[in-house]
C-alpha positions as CSV (number, residue, x, y, z in Angstrom):
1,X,1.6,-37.0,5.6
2,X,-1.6,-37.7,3.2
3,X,-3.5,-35.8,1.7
4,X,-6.6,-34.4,3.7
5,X,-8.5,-33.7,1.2
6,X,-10.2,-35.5,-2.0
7,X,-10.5,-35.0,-5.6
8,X,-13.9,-33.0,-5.9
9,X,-13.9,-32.4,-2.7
10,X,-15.8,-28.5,-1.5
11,X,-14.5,-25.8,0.5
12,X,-16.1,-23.0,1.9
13,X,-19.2,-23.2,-0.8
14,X,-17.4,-22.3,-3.4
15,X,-13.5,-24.1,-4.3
16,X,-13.7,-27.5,-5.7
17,X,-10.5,-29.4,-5.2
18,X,-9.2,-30.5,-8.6
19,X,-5.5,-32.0,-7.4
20,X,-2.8,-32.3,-4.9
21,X,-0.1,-29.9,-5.5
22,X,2.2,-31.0,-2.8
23,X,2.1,-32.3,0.8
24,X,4.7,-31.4,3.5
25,X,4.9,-31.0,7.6
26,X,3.0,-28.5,8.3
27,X,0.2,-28.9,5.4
28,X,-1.1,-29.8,2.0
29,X,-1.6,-27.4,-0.8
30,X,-4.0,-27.7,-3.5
31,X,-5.5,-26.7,-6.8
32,X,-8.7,-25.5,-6.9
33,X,-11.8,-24.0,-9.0
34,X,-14.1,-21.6,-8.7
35,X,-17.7,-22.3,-8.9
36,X,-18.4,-18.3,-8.6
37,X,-15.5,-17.3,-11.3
38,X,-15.7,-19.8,-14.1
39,X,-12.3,-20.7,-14.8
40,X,-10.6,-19.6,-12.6
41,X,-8.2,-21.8,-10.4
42,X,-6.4,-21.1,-7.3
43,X,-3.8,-22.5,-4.9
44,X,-5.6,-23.1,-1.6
45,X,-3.2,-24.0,1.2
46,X,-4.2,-25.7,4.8
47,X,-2.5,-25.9,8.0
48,X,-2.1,-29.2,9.1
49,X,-3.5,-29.8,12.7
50,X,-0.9,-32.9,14.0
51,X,0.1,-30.8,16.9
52,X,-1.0,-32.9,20.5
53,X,0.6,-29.5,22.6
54,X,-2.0,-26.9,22.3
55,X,0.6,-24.8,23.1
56,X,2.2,-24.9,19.7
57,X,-1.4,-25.7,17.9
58,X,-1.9,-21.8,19.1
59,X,1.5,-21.3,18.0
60,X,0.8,-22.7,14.0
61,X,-2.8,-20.9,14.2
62,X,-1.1,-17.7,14.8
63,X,2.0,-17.9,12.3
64,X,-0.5,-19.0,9.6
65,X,-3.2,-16.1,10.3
66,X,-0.1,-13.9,10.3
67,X,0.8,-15.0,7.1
68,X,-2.7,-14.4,5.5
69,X,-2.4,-10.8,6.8
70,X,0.8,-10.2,5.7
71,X,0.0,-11.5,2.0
72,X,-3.2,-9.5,1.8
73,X,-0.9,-6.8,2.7
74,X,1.9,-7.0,-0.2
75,X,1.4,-6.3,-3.8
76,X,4.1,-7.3,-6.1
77,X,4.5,-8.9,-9.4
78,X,6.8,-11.5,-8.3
79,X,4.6,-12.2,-5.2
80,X,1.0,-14.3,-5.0
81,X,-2.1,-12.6,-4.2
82,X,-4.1,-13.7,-1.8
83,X,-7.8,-13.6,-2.7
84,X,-9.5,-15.5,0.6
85,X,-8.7,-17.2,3.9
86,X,-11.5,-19.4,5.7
87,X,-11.8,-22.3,8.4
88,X,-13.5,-25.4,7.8
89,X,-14.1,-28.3,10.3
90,X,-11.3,-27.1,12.6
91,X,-8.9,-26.4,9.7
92,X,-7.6,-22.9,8.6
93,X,-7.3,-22.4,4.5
94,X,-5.4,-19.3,2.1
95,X,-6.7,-19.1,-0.6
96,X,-4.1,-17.3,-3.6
97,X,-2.8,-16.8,-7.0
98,X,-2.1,-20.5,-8.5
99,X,1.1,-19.8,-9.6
100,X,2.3,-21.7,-13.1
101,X,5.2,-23.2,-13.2
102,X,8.5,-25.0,-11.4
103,X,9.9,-24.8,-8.5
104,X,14.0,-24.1,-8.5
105,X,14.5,-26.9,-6.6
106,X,12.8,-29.0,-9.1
107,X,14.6,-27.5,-11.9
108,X,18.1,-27.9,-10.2
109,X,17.2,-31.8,-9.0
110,X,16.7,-32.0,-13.0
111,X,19.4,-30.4,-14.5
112,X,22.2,-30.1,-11.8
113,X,22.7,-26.6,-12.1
114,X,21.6,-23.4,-14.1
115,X,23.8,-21.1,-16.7
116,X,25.1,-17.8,-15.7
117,X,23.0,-15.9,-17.6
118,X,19.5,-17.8,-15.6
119,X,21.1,-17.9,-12.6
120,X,21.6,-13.9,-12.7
121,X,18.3,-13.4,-14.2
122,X,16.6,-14.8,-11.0
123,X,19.0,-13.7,-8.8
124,X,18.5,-10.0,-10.1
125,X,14.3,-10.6,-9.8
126,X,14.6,-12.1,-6.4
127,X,16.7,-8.9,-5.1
128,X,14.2,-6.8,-6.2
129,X,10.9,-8.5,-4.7
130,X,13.2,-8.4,-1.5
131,X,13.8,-4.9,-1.8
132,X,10.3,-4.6,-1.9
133,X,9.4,-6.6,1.1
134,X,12.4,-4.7,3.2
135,X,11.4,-1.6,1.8
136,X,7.6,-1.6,3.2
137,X,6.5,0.7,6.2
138,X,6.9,-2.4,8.2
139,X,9.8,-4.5,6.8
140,X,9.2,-7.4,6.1
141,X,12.0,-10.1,6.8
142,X,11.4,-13.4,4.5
143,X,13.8,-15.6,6.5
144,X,13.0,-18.6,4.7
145,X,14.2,-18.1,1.1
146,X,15.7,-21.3,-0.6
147,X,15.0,-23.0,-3.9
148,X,11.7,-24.8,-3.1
149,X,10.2,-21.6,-1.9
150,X,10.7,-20.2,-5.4
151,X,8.9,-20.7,-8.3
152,X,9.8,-20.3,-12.4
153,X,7.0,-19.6,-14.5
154,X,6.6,-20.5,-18.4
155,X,7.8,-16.7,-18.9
156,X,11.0,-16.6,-16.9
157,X,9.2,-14.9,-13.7
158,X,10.5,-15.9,-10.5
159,X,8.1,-15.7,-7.8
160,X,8.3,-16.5,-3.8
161,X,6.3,-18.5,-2.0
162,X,5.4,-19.6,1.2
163,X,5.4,-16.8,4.1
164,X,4.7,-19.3,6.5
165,X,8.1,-17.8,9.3
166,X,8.3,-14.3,7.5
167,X,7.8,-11.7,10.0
168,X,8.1,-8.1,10.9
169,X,11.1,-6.5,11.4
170,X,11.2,-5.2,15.3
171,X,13.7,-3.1,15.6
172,X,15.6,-3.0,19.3
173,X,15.9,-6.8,19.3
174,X,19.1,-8.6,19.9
175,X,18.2,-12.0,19.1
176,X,15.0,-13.9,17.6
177,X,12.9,-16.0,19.8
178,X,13.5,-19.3,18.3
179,X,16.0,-20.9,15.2
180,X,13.6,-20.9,12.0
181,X,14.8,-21.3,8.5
182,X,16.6,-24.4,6.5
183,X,20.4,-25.4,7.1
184,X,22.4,-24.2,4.6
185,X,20.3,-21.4,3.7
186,X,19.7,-20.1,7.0
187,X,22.3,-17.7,8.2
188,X,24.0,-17.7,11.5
189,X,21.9,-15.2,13.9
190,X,18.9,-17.4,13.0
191,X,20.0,-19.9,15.8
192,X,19.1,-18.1,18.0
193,X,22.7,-15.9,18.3
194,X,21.3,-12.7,16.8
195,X,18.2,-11.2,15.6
196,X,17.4,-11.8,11.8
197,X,17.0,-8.9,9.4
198,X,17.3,-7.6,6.1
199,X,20.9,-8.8,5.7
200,X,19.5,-12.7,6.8
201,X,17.9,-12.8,3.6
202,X,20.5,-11.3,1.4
203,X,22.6,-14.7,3.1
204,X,19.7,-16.6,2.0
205,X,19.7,-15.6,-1.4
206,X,23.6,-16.0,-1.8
207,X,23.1,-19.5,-0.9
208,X,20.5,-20.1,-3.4
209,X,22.5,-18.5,-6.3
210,X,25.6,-20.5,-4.9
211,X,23.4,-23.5,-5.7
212,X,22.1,-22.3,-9.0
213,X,25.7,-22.2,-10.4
214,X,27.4,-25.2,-8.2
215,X,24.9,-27.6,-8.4
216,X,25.6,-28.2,-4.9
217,X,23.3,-28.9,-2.1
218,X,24.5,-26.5,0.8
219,X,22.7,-28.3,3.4
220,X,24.8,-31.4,2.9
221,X,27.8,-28.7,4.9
222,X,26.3,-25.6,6.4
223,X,28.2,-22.2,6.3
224,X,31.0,-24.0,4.3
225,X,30.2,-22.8,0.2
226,X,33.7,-23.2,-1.7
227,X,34.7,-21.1,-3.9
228,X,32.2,-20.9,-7.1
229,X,34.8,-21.1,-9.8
230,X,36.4,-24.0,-8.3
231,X,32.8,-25.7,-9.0
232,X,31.8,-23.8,-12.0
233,X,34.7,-22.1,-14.3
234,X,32.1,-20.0,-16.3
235,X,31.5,-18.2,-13.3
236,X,32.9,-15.0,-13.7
237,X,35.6,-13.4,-10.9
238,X,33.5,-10.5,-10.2
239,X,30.1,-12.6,-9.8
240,X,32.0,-15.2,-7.7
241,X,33.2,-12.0,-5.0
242,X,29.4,-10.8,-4.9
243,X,28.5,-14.7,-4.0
244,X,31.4,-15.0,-1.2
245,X,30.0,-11.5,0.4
246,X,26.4,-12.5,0.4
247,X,27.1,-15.2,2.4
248,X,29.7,-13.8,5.0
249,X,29.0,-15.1,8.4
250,X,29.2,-11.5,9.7
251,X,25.7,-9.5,8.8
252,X,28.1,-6.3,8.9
253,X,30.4,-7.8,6.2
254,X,27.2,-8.6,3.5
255,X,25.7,-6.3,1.0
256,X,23.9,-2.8,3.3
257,X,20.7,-4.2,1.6
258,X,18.4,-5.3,-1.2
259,X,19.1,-2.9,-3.6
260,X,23.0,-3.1,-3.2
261,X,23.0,-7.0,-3.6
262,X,20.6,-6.1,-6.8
263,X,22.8,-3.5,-8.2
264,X,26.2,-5.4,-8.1
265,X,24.4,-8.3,-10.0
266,X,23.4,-5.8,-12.4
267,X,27.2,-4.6,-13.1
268,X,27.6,-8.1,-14.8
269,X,26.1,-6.7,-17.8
270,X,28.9,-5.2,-18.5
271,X,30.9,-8.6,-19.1
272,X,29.1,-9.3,-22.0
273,X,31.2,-12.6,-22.8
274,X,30.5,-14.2,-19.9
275,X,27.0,-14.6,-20.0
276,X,26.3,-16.0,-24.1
277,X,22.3,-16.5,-22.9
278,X,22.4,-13.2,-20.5
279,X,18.7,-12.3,-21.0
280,X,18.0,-9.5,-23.0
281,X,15.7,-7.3,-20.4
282,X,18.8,-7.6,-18.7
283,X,21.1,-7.0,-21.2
284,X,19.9,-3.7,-22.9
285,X,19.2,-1.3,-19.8
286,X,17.5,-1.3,-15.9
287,X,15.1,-3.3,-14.7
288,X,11.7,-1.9,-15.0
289,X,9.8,-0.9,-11.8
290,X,7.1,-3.4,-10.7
291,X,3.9,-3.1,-12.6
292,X,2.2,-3.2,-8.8
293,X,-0.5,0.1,-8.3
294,X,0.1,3.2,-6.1
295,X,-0.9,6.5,-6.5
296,X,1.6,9.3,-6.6
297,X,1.6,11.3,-4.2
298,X,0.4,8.5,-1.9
299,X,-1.0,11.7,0.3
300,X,-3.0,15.0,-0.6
301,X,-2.9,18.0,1.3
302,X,-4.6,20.7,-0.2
303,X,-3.7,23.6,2.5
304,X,-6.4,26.0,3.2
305,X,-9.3,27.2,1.2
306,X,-12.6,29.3,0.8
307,X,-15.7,28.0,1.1
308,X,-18.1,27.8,-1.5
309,X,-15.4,27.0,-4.7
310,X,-13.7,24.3,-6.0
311,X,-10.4,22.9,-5.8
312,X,-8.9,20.6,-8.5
313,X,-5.5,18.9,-8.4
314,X,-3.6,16.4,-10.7
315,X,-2.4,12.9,-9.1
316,X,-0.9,9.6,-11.0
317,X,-2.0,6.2,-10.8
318,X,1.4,4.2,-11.5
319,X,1.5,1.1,-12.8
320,X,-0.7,-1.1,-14.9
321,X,-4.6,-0.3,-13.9
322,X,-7.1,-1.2,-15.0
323,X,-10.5,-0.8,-12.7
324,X,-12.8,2.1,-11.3
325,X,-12.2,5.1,-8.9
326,X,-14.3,6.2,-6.2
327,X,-14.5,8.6,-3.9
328,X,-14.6,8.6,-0.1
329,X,-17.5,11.7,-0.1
330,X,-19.4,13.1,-2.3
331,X,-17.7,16.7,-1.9
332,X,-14.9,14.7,-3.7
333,X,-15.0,14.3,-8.2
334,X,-12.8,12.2,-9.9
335,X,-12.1,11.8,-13.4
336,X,-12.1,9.4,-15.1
337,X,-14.0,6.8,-12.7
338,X,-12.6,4.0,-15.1
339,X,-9.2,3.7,-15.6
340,X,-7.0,1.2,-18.3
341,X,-3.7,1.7,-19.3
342,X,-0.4,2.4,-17.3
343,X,0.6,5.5,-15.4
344,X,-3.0,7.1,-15.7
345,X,-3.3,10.7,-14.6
346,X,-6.9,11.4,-12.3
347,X,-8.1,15.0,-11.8
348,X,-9.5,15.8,-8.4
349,X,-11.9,18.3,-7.8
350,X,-12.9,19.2,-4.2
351,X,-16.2,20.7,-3.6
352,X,-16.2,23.3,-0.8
353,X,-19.7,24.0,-0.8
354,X,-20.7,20.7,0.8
355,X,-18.5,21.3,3.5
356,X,-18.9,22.8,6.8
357,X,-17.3,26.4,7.1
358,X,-14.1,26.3,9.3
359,X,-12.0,23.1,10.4
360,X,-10.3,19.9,8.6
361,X,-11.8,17.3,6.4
362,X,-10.3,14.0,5.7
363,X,-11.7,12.0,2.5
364,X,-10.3,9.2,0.2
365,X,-10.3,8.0,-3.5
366,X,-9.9,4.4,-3.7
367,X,-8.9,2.7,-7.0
368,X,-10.5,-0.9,-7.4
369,X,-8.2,-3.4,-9.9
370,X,-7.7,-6.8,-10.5
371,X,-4.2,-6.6,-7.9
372,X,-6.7,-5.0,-5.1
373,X,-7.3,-2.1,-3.5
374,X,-5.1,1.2,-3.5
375,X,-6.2,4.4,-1.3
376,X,-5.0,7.8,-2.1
377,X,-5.8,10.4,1.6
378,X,-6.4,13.5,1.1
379,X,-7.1,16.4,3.4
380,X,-8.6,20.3,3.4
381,X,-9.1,23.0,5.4
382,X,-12.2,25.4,4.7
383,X,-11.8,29.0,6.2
384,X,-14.2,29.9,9.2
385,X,-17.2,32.4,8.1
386,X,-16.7,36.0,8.5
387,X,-20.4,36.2,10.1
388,X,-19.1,37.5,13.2
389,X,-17.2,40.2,11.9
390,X,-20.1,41.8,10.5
391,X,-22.2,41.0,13.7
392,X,-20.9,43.8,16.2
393,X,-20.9,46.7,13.2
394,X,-24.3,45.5,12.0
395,X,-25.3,46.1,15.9
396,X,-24.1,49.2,16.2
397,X,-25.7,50.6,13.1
398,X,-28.6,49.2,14.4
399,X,-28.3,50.9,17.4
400,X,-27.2,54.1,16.1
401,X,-30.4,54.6,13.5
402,X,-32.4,54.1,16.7
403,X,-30.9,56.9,18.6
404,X,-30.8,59.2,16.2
405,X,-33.5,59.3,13.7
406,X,-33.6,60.3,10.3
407,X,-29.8,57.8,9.3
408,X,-32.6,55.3,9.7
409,X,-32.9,55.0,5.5
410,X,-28.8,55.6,4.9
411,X,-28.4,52.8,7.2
412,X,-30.8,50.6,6.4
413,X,-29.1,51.4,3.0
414,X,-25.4,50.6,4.3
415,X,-26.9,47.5,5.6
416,X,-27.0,46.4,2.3
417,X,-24.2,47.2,0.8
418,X,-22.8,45.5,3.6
419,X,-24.4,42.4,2.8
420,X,-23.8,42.5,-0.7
421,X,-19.9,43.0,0.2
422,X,-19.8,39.6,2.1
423,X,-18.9,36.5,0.2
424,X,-21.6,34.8,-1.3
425,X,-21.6,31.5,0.8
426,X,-21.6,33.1,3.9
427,X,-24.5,35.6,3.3
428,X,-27.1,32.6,4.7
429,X,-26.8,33.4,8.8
430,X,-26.8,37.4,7.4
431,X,-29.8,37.7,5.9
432,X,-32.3,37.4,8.8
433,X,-30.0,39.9,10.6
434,X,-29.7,42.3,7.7
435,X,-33.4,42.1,7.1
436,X,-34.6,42.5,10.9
437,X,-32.0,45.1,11.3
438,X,-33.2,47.2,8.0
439,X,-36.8,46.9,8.8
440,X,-36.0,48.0,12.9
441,X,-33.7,51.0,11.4
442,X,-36.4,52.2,9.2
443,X,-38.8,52.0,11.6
444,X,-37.1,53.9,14.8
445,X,-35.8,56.3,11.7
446,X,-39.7,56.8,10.9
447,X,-41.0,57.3,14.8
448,X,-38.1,59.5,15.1
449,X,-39.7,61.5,12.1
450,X,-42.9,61.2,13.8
451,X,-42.2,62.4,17.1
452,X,-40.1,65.4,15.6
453,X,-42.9,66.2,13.7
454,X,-45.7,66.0,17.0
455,X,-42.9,68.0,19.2
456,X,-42.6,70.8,16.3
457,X,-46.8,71.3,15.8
458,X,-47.2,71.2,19.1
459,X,-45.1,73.8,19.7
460,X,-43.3,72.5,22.6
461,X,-39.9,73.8,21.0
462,X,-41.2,77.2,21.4
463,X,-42.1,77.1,24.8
């Protein structure tokens, strides 16, 4: 395939195409700058469009619009970001991350085969972005890891690449549609015998740390990886059993998951003469967690509360930030509304007042950064006003200082005091009430007076 596009080339208004970062079957990926961030370069990927059934044109449009929502979706250090996706005469375009560095299979067509101590070091970095990508509320299953989807940058981070047949995990399925992936690192229920999962990466990503210590190509012989130390006597016993489960044929006889597969490459720490280059992160304690954002708890709820006060709470913003907070509402304050550092505490304060009395509210805080967006939910329950309460008593006083004249003062009076008793914010719908009831109360109280008085002069008692 050639290149589509040239040198200098524009897209979308904005990306100038600088170079051609490498061409393949389904699509050309280039470098590109920004005329709207000086500096700034990205990798911009396109689909190519050589399909004459428009049956699997739909089919490409789909898997690479799946793959631009799925990116947008996933925030991880060893991960691009992507930043934009566009179309341009009858082309579709990602725009993400340009990610420095070499790819494995690069590496390994260079120098054979890697050292224990690198091999383990991607291995172990790989395991964890596949945790992550297992772990989200829809897992996400790579299917599609091998060398030339991985990348080495100048500082030792190992980064995937290239969603294009990742997909969600749907639960229920016996098989997968359709065989995707690349003999020799795709594992057996990928054609088409059994559905692909968590453990079909896990295979994967045996097969590429078989390579990474061999020097051998596994798709020259699918499913047939001899045993590592008969290739590589510096492999270590214990690394070389970890290898041989990865890559079972059975899904049920590999690592549970992820984080298992990570852990047992971890225990080789503790062989400290066989790995003379181990690297030290690994060396002296646990990886660190991801430096990806998330606030903590991910969801508020604040239970129920009075109207008319305040409510302030204590969340964390984990990670590295660095960007601005806002609010959902202004009934919600947070402080600080700029944030820098890592593992930032915020203080929340909900405003009552400017909420109805009774029912539910739902607001946000969203926390703008370099890496994205995050949003923290949170939710409150304001009490309903008391106003009817008071209603029927402040009723029957009224009718009471009509009847029977002379209470009309002492009630106007308890009036009052009833009104001063009731919370402040719910006085409002009260004080037309209290008012019209006082002034009605004083007034039968006073005709009362008056009619007492006419009945007694006029001597209609005596009679």
């Amino acid at each position: 395939m050639t290149a589509r596009l040239g040198v200098g080339q524009v897209l979308s208004g904005r990306y100038k195409v600088e170079r051609v970062l490498g061409e393949g079957g389904m699509g050309a990926v280039y470098l590109a700058s920004d005329s709207r961030l000086p500096g700034q370069s990205w990798a911009i990927k396109e689909m190519a469009d050589t399909f004459s059934d428009p049956e699997e044109r739909a089919e490409a449009l789909e898997a690479f619009r799946s793959e631009a929502e799925m990116l947008s979706a996933l925030k991880h250090v060893n991960l691009p970001r992507i930043t934009d996706s566009f179309s341009e005469a009858g082309r579709q375009y990602l725009v993400m991350d340009f990610v420095e560095g070499e790819t494995l299979e690069c590496i390994l067509r260079r120098r054979g085969r890697l050292s224990v101590g690198e091999a383990l070091d991607i291995a172990v970095q790989i395991a964890e972005v596949l945790e992550y990508l297992h772990g989200r509320p829809r897992p996400v299953i790579f299917r599609d890891l091998k060398p030339a989807n991985v990348i080495l940058g100048p500082d030792g981070t190992a980064r995937l690449i290239d969603f294009g047949i990742a997909r969600f995990f749907q639960s229920g399925k016996t098989s997968d549609t359709r065989a995707l992936g690349t003999p020799g690192y795709a594992a057996p229920e990928q054609y088409g015998r059994g559905q692909s999962d968590a453990r079909t990466d896990l295979y994967a990503l045996g097969a590429t740390l078989h390579e990474a210590l061999s020097g051998v190509d596994p798709s020259q012989e699918p499913f047939r990886f001899a045993p590592l130390r008969t290739l590589n006597p510096e492999v270590p016993g214990p690394l070389e059993s970890i290898v041989a489960r990865a890559l079972a044929l059975s899904p049920e006889e590999r690592f549970a998951d992820a984080a298992a597969f990570r852990r047992a490459l971890e225990e080789m720490r503790h062989i400290p003469e066989a790995f003379p280059k181990l690297p030290e992160r690994l060396r002296t304690g646990p990886l660190p967690p991801p430096p990806f954002n998330r606030f903590e708890p991910e969801r508020l709820e604040l239970g129920r509360h009075r109207h008319g006060g305040m409510v302030r709470t204590r969340v964390m913003l984990r990670g590295e930030v660095d960007g601005s907070l806002k609010p959902s509402d202004p009934w919600i304050q947070v402080q600080p509304e700029r944030v820098q550092g890592r593992d930032v505490p915020v203080e929340l304060t909900v405003l009552t007042s400017r909420l109805g009395m009774g029912g539910r509210h739902a607001g946000s805080i969203f926390y703008q950064g370099s890496a994205g967006t995050e949003r923290l939910g949170l939710e409150i329950e304001v009490e309903p006003a008391r106003v009817g309460c008071w209603a029927m008593p402040l009723a029957f006083l009224l009718t009471l200082g009509a009847m029977l004249p002379g209470l009309g003062l002492a009630l106007a009076l308890v009036l009052w005091v009833i009104l001063i008793s009731t919370p402040r914010h719910e006085r409002a719908p009260l004080w037309v009430f209290a008012i019209s009831a006082s002034l009605l109360s004083l007034a039968s109280s006073a005709g009362g007076w008056v009619l007492w008085i006419w009945v007694s002069r006029s001597g209609l008692l005596a009679r």
